[in-house]
Every structure is written in C-alpha cells, then in structure tokens.
N, C-alpha and C positions, 0 to 999 in steps of 0.2 A: 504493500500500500504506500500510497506518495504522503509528505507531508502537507499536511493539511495549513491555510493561511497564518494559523495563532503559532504554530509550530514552528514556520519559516520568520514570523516576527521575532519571537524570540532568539531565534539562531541569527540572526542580523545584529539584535542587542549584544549579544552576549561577544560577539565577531571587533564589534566598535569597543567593548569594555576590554577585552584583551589588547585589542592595538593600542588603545589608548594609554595602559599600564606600562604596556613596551616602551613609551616614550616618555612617560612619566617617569620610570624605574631612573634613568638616567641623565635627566633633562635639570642641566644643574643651575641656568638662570632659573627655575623655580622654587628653588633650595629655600624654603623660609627660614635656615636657622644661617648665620653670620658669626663673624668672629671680628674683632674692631683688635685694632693694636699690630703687634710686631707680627709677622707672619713668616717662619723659618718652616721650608715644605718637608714632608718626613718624604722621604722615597721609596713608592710601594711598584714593585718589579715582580710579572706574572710570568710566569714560563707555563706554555700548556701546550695542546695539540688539539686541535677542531674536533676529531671524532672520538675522543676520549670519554666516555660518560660522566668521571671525575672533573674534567678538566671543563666539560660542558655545564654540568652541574652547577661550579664554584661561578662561570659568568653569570648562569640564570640564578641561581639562589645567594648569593653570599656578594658578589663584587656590588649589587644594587646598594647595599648597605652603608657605601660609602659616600653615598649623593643622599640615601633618605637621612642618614645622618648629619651632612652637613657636611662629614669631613674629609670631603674630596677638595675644600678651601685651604685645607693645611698639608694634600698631599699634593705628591708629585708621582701620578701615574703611569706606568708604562706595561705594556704588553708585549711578549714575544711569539708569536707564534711558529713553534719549531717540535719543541717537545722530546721527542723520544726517538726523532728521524737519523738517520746517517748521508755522510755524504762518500762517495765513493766516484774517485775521476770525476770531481765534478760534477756528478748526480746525485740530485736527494734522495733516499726511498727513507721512505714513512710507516713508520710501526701499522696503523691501518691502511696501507695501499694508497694506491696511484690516486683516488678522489680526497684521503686526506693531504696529500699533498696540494692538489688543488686547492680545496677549503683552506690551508694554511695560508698558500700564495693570497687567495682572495681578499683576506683579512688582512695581510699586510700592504697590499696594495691599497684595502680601504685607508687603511692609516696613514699613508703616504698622500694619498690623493686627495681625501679630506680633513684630514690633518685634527679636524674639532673633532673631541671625543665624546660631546654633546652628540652626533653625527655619525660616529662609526659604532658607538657602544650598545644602543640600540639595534643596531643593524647585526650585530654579534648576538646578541641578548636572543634576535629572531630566530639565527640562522643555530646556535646551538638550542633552544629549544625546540625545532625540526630533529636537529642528532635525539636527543630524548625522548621524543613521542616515536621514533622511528625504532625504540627499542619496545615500545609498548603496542604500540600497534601494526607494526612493521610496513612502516610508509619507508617510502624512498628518499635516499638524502637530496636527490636535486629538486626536491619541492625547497630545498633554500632559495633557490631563486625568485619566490614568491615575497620573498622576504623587498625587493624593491620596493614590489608595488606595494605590499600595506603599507609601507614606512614613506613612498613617496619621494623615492629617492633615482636620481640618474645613474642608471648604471654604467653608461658609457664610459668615464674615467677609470674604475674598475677593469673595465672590459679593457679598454685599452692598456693597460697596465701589465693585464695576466697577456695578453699577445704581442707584447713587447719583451728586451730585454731587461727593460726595470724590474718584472715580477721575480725573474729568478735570482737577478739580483739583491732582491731585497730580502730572499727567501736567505738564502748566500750571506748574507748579514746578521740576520739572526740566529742563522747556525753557528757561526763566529762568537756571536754573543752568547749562546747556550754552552758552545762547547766552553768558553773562558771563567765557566762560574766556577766560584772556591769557595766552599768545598762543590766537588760536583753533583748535578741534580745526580736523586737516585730515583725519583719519579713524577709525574704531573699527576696535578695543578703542582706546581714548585712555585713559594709564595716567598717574595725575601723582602725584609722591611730595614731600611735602611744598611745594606749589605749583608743582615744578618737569616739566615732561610728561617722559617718557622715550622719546617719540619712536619709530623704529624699533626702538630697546633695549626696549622693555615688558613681553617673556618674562623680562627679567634684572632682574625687580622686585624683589628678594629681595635683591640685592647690594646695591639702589640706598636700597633701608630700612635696611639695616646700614650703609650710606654717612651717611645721615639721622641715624642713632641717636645722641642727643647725653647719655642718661641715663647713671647709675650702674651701673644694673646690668648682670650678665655675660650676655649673649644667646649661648651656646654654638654657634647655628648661624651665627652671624655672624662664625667665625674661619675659614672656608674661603670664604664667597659675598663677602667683599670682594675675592679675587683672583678672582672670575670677569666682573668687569666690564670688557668688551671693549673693548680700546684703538683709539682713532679713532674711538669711538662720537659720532653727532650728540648725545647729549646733553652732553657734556664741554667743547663749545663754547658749548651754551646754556647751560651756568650760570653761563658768565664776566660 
C-alpha cells in the first residue's frame, strides 16, 4: 500500500527537522554562549578515516559539542582525513578500499576549497551519517552525494578538486601529517588536544580543552567538563 497524504506530510516534517539540525549542529555564528577577554586557542587535531564507524560516529555525535558549547571560540580546529591508509610508490590504499579513499580525498578537498568550517562540517556531519545508516540499513555509500543538495551546496569546487592534481595532493599531505604524529596513532578517531593524544578518553575532548585552556577569558562551559575527566584515565599518565 502507498503512503497515504498525512503520512507523506509528516515524512517532509521530519526531512526539514533533520536538515535543519545538520546545520545547526555546526553553524557557529549562532553560538549564543561568548567569551569576552584574552582569547589563547587550545588546538584540537582529528585524525580519522571516512568509513570508519568510530571515526564516523565521533563527527556525528561528539565533535557537535564543540559549537553547542561554545567552545569552538577558544579552539583551534583541524581535521585530517587519512587514518589508517598507507602509501606505497606513491599510492594511497585505504584500510576500507578504493571509495574510502575517495571519501577521504573528498573531504579534504572540501576543506581546501571552502576553507569555513561553518561550511565543510556540516557537509561531513551528512556524509558520515550516510556511512552509519548504511550499516543499519544497508544503503549504499554514494547516497553521500545527496548530501549537496540538502545542504545546498556547489559541488563543483569539490569536483574539480578530486579530478585535479590538488586532490591527491592534499590526500599526500595528510599522510605526511598522520604519519609524523609522536607518539604514533594506534587507531581512529585519534583525538590530540594541544599535542597531547587522548587516547581511549577522546569522547571527553571537551574536558581535556578546558584542561588546555590557558587564556583570560571566562569559557562558561568549562566550569562543569573539568570534573568530568575520568580518573585513571590513560591519558593522565601520558602527560607526565
């Protein structure tokens, strides 16, 4: 039987409440909470791979955290997208295959090309919650490409990008970057907050940036996430 009209009204609601979350989740001029005074940025550096469920997970559930809190104003974010890949003569291969490589490229290319992370993060937020539902329901990864049009975004710089030599290049640059981390990743999401990795702790990133925090100013979500950092945590001994 087909869906009936009250049926398809709702699946329309519910269609615009999801996209609209997508873009909220990261959309940092609507940031209501501020920080007045000296502002010194902690630096929060992601190392992951696109079709990692882990790695997918930490952008849909955990990295939002830093915009609903505020305190994406006192970091200094960065993303790698590389992960778990090698490279060989020149060639990446990719612990999931030839489309996470792709999906990697894509994402660094976004970053390059649009550079505001107001602008790429959502467009990531999309494209890994595709990798997630595609384990639940077993949808196919290239429904990310749908990910433009909810978001409303030009693909063409992208595109142009991955069929250039910029894409691999930039893929090239991040493997560089991945491979020079100390000590080295032993797996993604790989979460480092001001040079130091977080280890098995990497969901309690938020604590570990209020930990960080060495400026002037009053970071208001940062007077509860310093007592949520779990005691006997491996990182507590790596930072002696």
């Amino acid at each position: 039987m087909g869906m009936g009209i009250e049926g398809r009204q709702v699946l329309v609601i519910l269609v615009v409440l999801y996209l609209l979350q997508l873009s909220s989740n990261y959309c940092c001029e609507s940031c209501t909470v501020r920080v007045s005074g000296e502002v010194e940025k902690v630096k929060l550096d992601i190392y992951y791979e696109t079709l990692c469920p882990s790695s997918a997970k930490f952008i849909v559930d955990n990295l939002p955290k830093l915009f609903d809190s505020g305190l994406i104003h006192v970091t200094q974010l960065k993303l790698f997208p590389y992960g778990n890949a090698d490279v060989f003569n020149g060639t990446i291969y990719c612990q999931h295959g030839k489309l996470e490589c792709l999906l990697n490229t894509v994402q660094a290319c976004a970053i390059d090309v649009w550079t505001d992370l107001n602008k790429y993060l959502p467009f990531f937020n999309c494209m890994e919650n595709v990798v997630l539902e595609s384990f639940v329901y077993r949808r196919q990864y290239p429904q990310w490409k749908t990910c433009y049009e909810k978001l409303k975004l030009d693909s063409t710089p992208v595109t142009d990008c991955l069929k250039s030599a910029r894409g691999k290049e930039l893929e090239l640059f991040y493997a560089a970057e991945t491979e020079a981390l100390q000590p080295p990743h032993t797996y993604v999401p790989w979460v480092v907050v001001d040079g130091q990795p977080l280890y098995e702790d990497y969901e309690n990133f938020i604590s570990y940036i209020c930990k960080a925090y060495k400026g002037t100013a009053e970071v208001p979500a940062c007077s509860a996430s310093l007592n949520v950092i779990q005691k006997g945590s491996n990182i507590e001994s790596a930072l002696l």
